[in-house]
N, C-alpha and C positions, 0 to 999 in steps of 0.2 A: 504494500500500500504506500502511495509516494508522499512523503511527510509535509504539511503545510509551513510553510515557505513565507510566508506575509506573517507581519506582527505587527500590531496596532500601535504604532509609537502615540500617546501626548506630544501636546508641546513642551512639557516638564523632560519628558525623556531628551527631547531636541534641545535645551537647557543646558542640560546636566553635560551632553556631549560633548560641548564647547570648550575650548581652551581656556586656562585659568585668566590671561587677559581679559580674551573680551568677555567672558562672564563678568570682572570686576566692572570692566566697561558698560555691561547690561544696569549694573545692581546702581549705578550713580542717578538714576530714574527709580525716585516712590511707588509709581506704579507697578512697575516689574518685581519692586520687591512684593508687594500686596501681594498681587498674583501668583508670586510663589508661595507669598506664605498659605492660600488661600487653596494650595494644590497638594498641601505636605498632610501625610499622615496624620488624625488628631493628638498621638504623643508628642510628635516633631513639631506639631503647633503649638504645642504647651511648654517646650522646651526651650522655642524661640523667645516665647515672650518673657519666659522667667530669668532667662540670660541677657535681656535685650540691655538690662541699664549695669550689665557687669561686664567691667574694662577687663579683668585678668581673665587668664587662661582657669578654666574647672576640671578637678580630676575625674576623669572614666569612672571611676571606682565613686565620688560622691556622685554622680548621675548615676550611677543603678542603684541607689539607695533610696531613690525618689520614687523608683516604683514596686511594685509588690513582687514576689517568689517570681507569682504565676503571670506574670506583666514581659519576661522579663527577652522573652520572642518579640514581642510590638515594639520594647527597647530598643535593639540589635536595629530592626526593619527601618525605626526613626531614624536612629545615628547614623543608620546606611547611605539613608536617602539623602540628610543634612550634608554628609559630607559630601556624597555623589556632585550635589547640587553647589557646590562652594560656600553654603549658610555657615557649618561648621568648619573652622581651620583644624585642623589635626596636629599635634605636635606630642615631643617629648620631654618631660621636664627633667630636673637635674638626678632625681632618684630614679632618670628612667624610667616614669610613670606615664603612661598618654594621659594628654588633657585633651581639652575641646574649646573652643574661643568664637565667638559670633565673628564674621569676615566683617573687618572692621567698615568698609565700604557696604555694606549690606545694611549695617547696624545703625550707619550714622543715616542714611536714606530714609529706611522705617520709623529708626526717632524723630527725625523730621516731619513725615508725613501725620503722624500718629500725635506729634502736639501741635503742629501748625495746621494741619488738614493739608489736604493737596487738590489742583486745580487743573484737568484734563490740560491741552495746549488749547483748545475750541471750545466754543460753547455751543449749544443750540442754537440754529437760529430761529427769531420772531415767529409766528402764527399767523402774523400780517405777511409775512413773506413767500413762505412753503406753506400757501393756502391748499396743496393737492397730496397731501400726505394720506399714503395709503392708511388703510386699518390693520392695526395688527394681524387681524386673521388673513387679508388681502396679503400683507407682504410677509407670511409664511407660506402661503399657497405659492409666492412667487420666488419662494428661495427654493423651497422642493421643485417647484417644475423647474430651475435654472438647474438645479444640481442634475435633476434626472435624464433634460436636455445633454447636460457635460457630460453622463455617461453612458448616455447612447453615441454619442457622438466617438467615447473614449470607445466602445467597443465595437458600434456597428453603425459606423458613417451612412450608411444608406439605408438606415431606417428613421433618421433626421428629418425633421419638418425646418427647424430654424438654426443653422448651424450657430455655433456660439465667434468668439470673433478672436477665440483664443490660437496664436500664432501655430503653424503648423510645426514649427520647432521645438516650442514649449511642449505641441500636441506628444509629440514623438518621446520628449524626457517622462512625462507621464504613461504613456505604453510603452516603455524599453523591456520591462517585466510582467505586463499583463498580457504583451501580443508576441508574437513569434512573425516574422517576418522571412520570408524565402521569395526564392526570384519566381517570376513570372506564376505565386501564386496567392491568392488574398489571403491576408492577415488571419492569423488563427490564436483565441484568447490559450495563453499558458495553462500551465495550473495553478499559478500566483494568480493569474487574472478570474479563474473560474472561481478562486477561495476570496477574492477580493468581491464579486458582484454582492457573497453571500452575506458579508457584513452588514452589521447595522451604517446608517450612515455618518454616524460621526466617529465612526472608527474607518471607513471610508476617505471621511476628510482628510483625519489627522494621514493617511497614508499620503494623500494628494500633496497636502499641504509640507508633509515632510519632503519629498518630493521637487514640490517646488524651491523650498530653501535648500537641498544640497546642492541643487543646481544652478541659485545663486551666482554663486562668484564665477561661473562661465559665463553668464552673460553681465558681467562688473557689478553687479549687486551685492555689496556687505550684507554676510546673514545676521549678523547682530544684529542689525539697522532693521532688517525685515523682522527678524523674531516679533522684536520692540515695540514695530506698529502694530502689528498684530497684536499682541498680547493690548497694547494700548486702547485697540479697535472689543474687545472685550468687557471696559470698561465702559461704554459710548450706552446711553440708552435705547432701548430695541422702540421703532419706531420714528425717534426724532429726525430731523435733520440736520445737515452737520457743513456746513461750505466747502465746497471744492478750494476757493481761496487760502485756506488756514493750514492746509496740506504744502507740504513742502515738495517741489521736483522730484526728487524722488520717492513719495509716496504719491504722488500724484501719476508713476509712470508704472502702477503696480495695481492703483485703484482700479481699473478699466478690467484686470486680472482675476479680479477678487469679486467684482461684480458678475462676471459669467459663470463663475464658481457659486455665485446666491449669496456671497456672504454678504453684498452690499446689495443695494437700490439707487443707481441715480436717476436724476432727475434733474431738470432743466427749467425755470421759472424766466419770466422779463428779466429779474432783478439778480440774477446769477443761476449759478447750479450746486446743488446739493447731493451728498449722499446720507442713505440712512442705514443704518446697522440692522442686518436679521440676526434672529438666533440662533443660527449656526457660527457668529461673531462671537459672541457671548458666551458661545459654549466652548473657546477655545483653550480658555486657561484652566477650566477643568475638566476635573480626573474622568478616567472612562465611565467610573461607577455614578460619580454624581448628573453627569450628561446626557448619560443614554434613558431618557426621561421615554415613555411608551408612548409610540405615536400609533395613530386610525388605524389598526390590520385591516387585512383583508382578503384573506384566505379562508377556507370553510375546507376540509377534508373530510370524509367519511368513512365510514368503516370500512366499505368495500372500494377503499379506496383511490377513489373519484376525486376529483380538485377541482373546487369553485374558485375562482378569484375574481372578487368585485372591485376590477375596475378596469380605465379606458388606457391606462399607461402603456404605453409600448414596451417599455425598459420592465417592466413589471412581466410581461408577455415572455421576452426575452430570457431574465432570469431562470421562468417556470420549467423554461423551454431547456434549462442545464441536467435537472433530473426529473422531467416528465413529459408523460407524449400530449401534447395540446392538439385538441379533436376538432375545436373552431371556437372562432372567437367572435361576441355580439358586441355592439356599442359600449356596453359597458359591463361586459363577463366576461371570462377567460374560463373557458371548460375542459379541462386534461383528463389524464391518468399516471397516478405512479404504478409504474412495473418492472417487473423484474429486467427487462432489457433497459430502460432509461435511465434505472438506476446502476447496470454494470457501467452504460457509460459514463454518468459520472464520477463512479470510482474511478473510473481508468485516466479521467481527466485530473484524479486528486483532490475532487471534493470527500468530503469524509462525513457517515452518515451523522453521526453528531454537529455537523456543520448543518446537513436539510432540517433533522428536526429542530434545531435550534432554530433556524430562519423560518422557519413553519409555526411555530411557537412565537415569535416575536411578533410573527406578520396576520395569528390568528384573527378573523373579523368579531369587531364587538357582541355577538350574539353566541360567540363562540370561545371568546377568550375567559371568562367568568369562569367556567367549567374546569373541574379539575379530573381526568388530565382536558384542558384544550383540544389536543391532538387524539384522536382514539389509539390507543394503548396497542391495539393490532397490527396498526399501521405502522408507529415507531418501532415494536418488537420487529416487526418483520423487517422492515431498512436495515435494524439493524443484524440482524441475521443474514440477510443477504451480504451485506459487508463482510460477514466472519467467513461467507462461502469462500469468499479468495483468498482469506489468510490462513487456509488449512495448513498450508503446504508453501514453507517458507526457503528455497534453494540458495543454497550459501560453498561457494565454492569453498575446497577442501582436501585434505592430507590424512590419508589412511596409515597408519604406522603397526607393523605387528613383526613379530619374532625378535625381541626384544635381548640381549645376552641373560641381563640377569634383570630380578628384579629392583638394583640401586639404580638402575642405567634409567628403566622405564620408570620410576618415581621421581628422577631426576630430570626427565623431558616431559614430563605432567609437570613438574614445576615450573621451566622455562616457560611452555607453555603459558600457565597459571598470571605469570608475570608479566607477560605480554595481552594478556585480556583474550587469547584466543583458542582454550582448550576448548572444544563444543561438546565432548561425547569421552569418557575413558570404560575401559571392563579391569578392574584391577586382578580379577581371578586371573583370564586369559589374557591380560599384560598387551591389550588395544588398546589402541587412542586415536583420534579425529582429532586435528586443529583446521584453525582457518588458516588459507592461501598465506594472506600476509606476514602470518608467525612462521609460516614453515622454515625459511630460510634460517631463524632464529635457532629453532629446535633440529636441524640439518646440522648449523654448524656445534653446538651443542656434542649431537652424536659421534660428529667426527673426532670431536675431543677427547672424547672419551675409548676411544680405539687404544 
């Protein structure tokens, strides 16, 4: 079964990656620190703030004394993160103890924001001005159709009604991993691209979006500078409007970017142009768990397992269409089946059944979601069982060994073995043993030595 290959970065993980420079570079911006602190573990948020007005270094040993026995895992997982993220400095003191010290550039930011308050670079503007400001439910309907446009587009150009106006270069750094590309024959989704359709969508983004900033500094863009707005664009409230004017050159040459993505809305009035922030902006500075808030499903399965899917979405149509046979489709139904054939082939493609029923589950329709299970119990057993039909028989190339001298010689090439990660099978009566290919040469010259 071929292992899933995509990981849903955050922006905290894209953070964390950075170089100890320009993260200090990040942390001189109140907001950025917010947003971190606003992304850490609940321990690690408790630890920032009890350390925030302490100039010295603290020893390791008094921080676990601040939590219980049974705390003492969540500990580890904070101080992990802290340091990951440059919050905490790491050092050693003179007894050779580790301490821990808030990064002073982090600490002097947050104190700052936290007694003076902090003030975006923009404000809203007037009500007399951006008199056409959508409705919030208006401009969530139009951040989803933007995103769903951008991934039809990422995967099947020709089933686009309004191509989006995102450069065909940019197009190409985002399908390096989800398409396979060969000469004179169309593009075909990998198996990174079939595990990426299955995601929710803001683990979708975060891939896009990490995406876009590693490729950054190819076309001259500092990713610090990008993280920044972004994380900035976070802050902005969902709805308002915000001036193209207060944007700087280069967030102004990234806005046009971000807008066919949904994360913005512009807009154009007599008296300027504005953008406004959706909640896929919002959702950018956190965590996976706090974000993936449950949106409309719209799937219905049945025991004989049959697939309703209520609605007009193309991209919706497409996805169904990875592990089930769709029979036809009305204005606004999708009618399938899952089967044992649609389902080999998305194994084969490196979906993994725990990946359908999870996106079958997430995508349940409101009439259906209520119920515990959602999905009928028949239908999940069986995916999954048909998954397990191809892992009966797992082929591992391999080295038969027998007629051993004695048996120190054969307990001694079980060990090399052993040492190398690759004994698969031994008989100690009758003095056989099986390794993998790669050890052989190990336990080969081994044998020889002992001659």
């Amino acid at each position: 079964m071929p292992e899933v290959r995509i990981i849903a970065k955050n922006f905290m993980d894209m953070v964390a990656s950075m170089p100890a420079m320009k993260l200090d570079k990040l942390y001189e911006n109140g907001f950025i620190c917010e947003a971190i602190l606003r992304s850490l573990p609940p321990l690690a948020k408790k630890y920032v703030i009890q350390m925030l007005q302490i100039d010295v270094p603290v020893a390791a040993k008094l921080l676990e004394e601040w939590v219980l026995p049974d705390g003492l895992s969540k500990h580890r997982v904070a101080i992990d993160r802290l340091v990951q993220l440059r919050v905490f400095l790491e050092a050693v003191d003179r007894k050779n103890e580790k301490t821990y010290k808030v990064n002073p550039t982090y600490q002097r930011s947050l104190q700052k924001l936290l007694v003076q308050g902090g003030t975006l670079p923009r404000e809203s503007m007037p009500s007399n001005i951006t008199v056409r400001l959508p409705t919030l439910e208006n401009l969530e309907a139009y951040a989803l159709e933007q995103w769903e446009c951008f991934l039809l587009q990422l995967i099947s150009p020709s089933q686009v009604d309004k191509p989006s106006n995102i450069s065909s270069s940019l197009m190409k750094v985002f399908q390096r991993r989800l398409l396979s590309h060969r000469d004179k024959e169309a593009p075909k989704l990998t198996e990174s691209g079939f595990q990426f359709l299955l995601m929710d969508t803001n683990a979708q983004l975060w891939y896009i979006i990490r995406e876009y900033i590693s490729n950054s500094e190819e076309r001259g863009v500092e990713a610090a500078e990008l993280i920044s707005f972004m994380l900035e664009l976070s802050f902005h409230v969902i709805g308002e409007g915000y001036s193209i004017n207060t944007l700087t050159d280069f967030q102004r040459s990234i806005i046009n970017d971000l807008a066919d993505l949904g994360l913005v809305k512009l807009q154009q009035g007599r008296k300027g142009s504005w953008f406004i922030p959706t909640k896929l902006a919002t959702n950018l500075s956190m965590s996976l768990a706090d974000s993936s808030s449950r949106k409309q499903g719209f799937v219905v399965v049945e025991t004989n397992f049959r697939v309703y899917a209520y609605s007009t979405s193309k991209l919706h149509c497409e996805i169904l269409r990875l592990f089930s046979r769709v029979e036809y489709q009305l204005p606004n139904l999708i009618v399938g089946a899952i089967t044992k054939e649609s389902l080999y082939n998305a194994f084969e493609n490196g979906i993994t059944a725990d990946q359908i029923v999870t996106f079958l589950q997430q995508n349940a329709h409101p009439r259906v979601a209520e119920r515990i299970p959602s999905i009928p119990e028949n239908v999940t057993d069986q995916i999954r069982l048909w998954e397990a039909d191809l892992n009966r028989v797992e082929m591992t190339d391999a080295y038969y060994y027998d007629e051993f001298p004695s048996r120190d010689v054969f307990e001694g090439a079980c060990d090399c073995a052993r040492e190398w990660n690759g004994l698969l099978w031994e008989d100690s009566k009758k003095m056989h043993m099986v390794v993998k290919t790669e050890v052989h040469p190990y336990v080969r010259d081994y044998l020889r030595r002992q001659k």
